[in-house]
C-alpha positions as CSV (number, residue, x, y, z in Angstrom):
1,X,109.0,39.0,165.5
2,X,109.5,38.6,169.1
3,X,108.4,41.5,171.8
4,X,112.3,41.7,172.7
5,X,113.4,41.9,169.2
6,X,111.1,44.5,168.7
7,X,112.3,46.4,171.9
8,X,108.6,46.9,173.5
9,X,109.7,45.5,176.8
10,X,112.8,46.5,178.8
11,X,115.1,49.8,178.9
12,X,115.0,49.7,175.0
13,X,114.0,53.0,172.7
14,X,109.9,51.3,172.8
15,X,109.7,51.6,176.2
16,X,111.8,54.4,178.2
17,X,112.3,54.0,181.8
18,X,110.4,55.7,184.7
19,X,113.2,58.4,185.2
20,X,113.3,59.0,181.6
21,X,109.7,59.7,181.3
22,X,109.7,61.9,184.2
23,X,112.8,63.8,182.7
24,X,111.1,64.1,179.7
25,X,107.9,65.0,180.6
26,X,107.6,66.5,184.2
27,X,104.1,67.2,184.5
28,X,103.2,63.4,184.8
29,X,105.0,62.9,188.2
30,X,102.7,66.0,189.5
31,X,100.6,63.1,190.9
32,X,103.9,62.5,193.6
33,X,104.6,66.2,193.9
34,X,101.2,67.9,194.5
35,X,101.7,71.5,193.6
36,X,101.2,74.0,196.6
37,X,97.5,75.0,195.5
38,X,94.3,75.4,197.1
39,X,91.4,75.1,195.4
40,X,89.4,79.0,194.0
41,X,86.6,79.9,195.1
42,X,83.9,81.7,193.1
43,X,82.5,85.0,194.5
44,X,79.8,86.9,193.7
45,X,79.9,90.0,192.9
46,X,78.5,91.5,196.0
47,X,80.4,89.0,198.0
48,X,83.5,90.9,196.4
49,X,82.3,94.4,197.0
50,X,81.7,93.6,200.7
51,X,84.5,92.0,201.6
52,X,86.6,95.0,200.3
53,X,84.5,97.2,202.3
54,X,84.8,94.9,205.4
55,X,88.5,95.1,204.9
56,X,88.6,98.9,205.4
57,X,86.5,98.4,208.3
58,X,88.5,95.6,209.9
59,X,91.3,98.1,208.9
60,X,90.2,101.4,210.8
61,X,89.8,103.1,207.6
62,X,85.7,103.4,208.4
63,X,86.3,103.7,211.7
64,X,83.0,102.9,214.3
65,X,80.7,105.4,213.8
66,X,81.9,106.8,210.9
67,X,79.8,107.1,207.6
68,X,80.8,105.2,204.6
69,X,80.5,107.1,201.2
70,X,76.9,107.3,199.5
71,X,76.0,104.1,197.4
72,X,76.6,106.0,193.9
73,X,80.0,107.3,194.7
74,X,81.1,103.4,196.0
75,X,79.4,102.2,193.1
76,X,81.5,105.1,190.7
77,X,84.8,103.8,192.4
78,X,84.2,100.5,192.1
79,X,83.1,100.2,188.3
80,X,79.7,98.3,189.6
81,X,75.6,99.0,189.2
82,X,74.1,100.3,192.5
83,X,72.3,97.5,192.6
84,X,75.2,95.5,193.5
85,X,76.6,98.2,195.9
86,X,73.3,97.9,197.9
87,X,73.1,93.9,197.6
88,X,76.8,93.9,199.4
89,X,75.2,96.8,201.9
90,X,72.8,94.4,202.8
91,X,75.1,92.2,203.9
92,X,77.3,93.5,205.8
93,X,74.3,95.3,207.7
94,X,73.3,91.3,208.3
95,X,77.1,91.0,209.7
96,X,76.8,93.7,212.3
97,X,79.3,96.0,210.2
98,X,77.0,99.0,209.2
99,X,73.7,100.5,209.9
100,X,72.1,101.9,206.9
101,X,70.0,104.9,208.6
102,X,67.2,105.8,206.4
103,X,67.1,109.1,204.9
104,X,71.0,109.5,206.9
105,X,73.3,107.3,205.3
106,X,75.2,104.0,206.4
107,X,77.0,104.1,209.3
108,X,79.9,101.3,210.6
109,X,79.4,99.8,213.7
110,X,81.2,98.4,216.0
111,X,82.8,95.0,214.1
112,X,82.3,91.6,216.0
113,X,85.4,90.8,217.2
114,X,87.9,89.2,214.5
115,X,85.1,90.1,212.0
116,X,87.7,91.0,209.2
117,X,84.9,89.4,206.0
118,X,81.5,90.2,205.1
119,X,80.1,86.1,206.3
120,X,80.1,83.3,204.1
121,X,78.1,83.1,200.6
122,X,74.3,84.6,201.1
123,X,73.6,82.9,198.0
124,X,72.6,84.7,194.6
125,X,72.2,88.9,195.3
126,X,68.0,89.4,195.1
127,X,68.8,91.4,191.5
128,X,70.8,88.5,189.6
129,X,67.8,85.7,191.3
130,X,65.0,87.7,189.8
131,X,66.7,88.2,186.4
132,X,67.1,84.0,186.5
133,X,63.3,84.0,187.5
134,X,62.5,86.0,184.6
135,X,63.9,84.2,182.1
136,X,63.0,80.8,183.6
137,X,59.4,81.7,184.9
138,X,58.8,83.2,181.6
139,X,59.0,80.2,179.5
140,X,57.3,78.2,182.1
141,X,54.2,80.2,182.1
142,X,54.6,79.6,178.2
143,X,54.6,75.6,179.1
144,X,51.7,75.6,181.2
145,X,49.3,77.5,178.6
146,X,49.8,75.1,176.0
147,X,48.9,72.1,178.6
148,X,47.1,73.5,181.4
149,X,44.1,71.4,182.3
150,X,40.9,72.9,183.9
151,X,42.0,71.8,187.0
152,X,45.0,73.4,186.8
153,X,42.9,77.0,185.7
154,X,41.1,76.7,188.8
155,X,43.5,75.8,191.3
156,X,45.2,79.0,189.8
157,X,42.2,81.2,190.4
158,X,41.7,80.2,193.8
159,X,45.4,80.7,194.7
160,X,44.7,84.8,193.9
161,X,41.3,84.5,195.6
162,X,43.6,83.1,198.6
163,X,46.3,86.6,197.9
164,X,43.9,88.8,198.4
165,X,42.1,87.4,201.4
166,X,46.0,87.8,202.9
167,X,47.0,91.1,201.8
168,X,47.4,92.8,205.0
169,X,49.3,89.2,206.4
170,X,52.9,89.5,204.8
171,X,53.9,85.8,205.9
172,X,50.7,83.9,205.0
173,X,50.8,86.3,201.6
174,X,54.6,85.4,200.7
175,X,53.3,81.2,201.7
176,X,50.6,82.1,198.9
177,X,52.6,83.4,196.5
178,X,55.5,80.8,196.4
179,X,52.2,78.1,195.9
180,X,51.1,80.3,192.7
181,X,54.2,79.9,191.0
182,X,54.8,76.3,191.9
183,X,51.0,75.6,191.1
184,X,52.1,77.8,187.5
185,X,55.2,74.8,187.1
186,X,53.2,72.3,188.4
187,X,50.3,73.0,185.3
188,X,53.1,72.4,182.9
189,X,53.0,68.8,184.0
190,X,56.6,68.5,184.0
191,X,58.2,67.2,187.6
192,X,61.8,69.1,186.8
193,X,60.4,72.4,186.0
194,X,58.0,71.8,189.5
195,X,62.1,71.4,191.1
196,X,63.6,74.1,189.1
197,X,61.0,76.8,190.4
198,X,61.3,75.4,193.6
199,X,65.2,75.7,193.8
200,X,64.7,79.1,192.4
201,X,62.4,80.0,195.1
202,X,64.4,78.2,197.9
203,X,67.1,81.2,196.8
204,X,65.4,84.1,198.3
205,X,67.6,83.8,201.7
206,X,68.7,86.7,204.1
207,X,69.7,89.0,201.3
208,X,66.1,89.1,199.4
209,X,64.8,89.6,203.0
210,X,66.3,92.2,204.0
211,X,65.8,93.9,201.0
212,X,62.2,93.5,201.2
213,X,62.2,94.7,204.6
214,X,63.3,98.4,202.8
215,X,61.6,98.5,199.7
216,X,58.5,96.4,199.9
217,X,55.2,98.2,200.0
218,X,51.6,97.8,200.1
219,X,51.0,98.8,196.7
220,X,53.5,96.1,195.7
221,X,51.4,93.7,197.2
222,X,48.5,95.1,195.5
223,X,50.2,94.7,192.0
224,X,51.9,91.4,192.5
225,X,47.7,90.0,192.9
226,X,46.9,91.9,189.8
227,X,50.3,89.9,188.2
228,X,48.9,86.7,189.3
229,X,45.7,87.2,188.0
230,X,46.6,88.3,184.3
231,X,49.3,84.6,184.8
232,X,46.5,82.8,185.8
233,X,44.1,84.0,183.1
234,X,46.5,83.7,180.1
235,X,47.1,80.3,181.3
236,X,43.4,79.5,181.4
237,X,42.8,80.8,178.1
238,X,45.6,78.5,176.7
239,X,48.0,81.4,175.1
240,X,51.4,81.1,175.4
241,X,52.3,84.2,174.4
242,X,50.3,86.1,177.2
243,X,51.6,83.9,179.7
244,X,54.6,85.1,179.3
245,X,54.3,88.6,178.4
246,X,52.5,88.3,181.9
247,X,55.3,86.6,183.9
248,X,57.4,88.9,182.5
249,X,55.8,91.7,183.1
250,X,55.2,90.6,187.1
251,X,58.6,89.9,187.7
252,X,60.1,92.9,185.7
253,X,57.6,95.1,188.0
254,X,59.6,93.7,191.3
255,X,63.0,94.4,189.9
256,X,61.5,98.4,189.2
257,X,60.4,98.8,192.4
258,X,63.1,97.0,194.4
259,X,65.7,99.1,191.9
260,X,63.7,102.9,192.3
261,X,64.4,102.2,196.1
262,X,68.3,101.8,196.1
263,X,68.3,104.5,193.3
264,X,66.1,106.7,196.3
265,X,68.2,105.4,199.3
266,X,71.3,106.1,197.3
267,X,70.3,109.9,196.3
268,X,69.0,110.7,199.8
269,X,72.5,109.0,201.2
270,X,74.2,111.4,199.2
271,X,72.5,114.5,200.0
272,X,73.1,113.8,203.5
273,X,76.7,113.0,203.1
274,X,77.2,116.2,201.4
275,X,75.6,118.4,204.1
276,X,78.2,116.3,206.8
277,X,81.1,117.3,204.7
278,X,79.5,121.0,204.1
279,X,79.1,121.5,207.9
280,X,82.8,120.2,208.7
281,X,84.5,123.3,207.8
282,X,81.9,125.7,209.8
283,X,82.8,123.6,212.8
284,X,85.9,124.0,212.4
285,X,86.2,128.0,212.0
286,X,84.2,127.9,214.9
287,X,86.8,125.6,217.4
288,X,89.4,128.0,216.1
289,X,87.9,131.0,217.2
């Protein structure tokens, strides 16, 4: 049988014509008639939360100088963890849109002209990086007890030795402790996990920062050597288990402390917001008479 005779070719039922097919099914000429869409992008969560609250701002709802409501009762609103209030705090206090006054409250500034959002992307909020590091870290430490050579023990010794010879020197201590963990990937003699703790540590950008700058203490410090000392031993004793019962328990300890300081920030906040709404009223009776 011939292609014709078989109606393959041509305007016969094998093969319908271009305006037949596009009749009949419309979503292949989308291709000529691109569809008025531009293309989503993800938020974070805080991201979400702050451009709201830069809105309002940009809006003259919080006017400059006024006090925004206390972490827990933004976080009540809102349906979100403090945590994720005070990760979106953070940055708009990077953008120049509030002051968070310690033991006060946050204030709104003055906003940068045409400042209507909170910035661009600060990357992953400092609570949601350490949760990643956690689960990643963990099995890591894991890794590097079943393989860790004795070079790899003693390079891990001498990186703690190294921590608490800088205790008192925050920049050379935080160069010391990003060479711990790699030198922790790095004994698992696996290249990628070296990359994937590296990528994980190249995370920590403004937000992390500035959190540090309110919540990290001396007595952190003074634990996060102990951490790395426990790592480092677990690893050189070749148990898996401990290793990362260890890096667990390090990183969990961070989260704790960084987390009792927003739940502190937040409750002083409050307090201070309801004495400026309790002394309203007096200052008013007082204009009147």
């Amino acid at each position: 049988m011939t292609a014709a005779a078989s109606g393959v070719t041509g305007s016969g039922r094998g093969s319908p014509g271009p305006d037949r097919a596009r009749a009949e099914f419309p979503e292949a000429s989308l291709e000529e008639s691109p569809l008025p869409l531009t293309a989503v992008e993800p938020k974070r969560l805080y991201r979400q939360i702050a451009d709201q609250l830069a809105q309002l701002i940009a809006s003259g709802e919080f006017a400059a100088g006024s006090r925004l409501p206390a972490e827990r009762e933004l976080a009540g609103s809102l349906g979100v963890s403090r945590a994720s209030v005070r990760e979106a705090i953070i940055s708009l206090e990077m953008n120049g849109l509030v002051e968070v006054r310690v033991g006060t409250g946050i204030f709104v500034t003055r906003p940068p002209e045409g400042a209507v959002r909170a910035g661009g992307d600060g990357g992953p909020g400092p609570f949601e990086l350490l949760a990643a590091r956690r689960m990643v870290e963990g099995e890591i430490a894991a890794l590097a007890a079943k393989g860790a050579t004795a070079e790899d023990a003693d390079a891990l010794r001498e990186s703690v030795v190294r921590m608490e010879a800088m205790l008192d020197d925050f920049h050379a201590r935080e160069a010391g402790d990003r060479d711990f963990h790699m030198l922790v990937a790095r004994a698992t003699g696996n290249s990628s996990l070296e990359l994937d703790v590296e990528g994980l540590w190249n995370q920590r950008a403004g937000l992390w920062g500035r959190l540090q700058q309110h919540f990290h203490t001396r007595e952190l410090a003074v634990q996060t050597i102990r951490d790395h000392a426990a790592i480092a031993k677990a690893i050189a004793a070749h148990d898996p288990d401990a290793a990362r019962a260890a890096m667990h328990r390090h990183l969990s300890r961070v989260v704790r402390v960084f987390q009792r300081g927003v739940d502190a920030e937040a409750g002083r906040s409050a307090v201070a917001t309801g004495a400026a709404r309790a002394r309203r009223p007096a200052r008013q009776v007082k204009a009147r008479a």
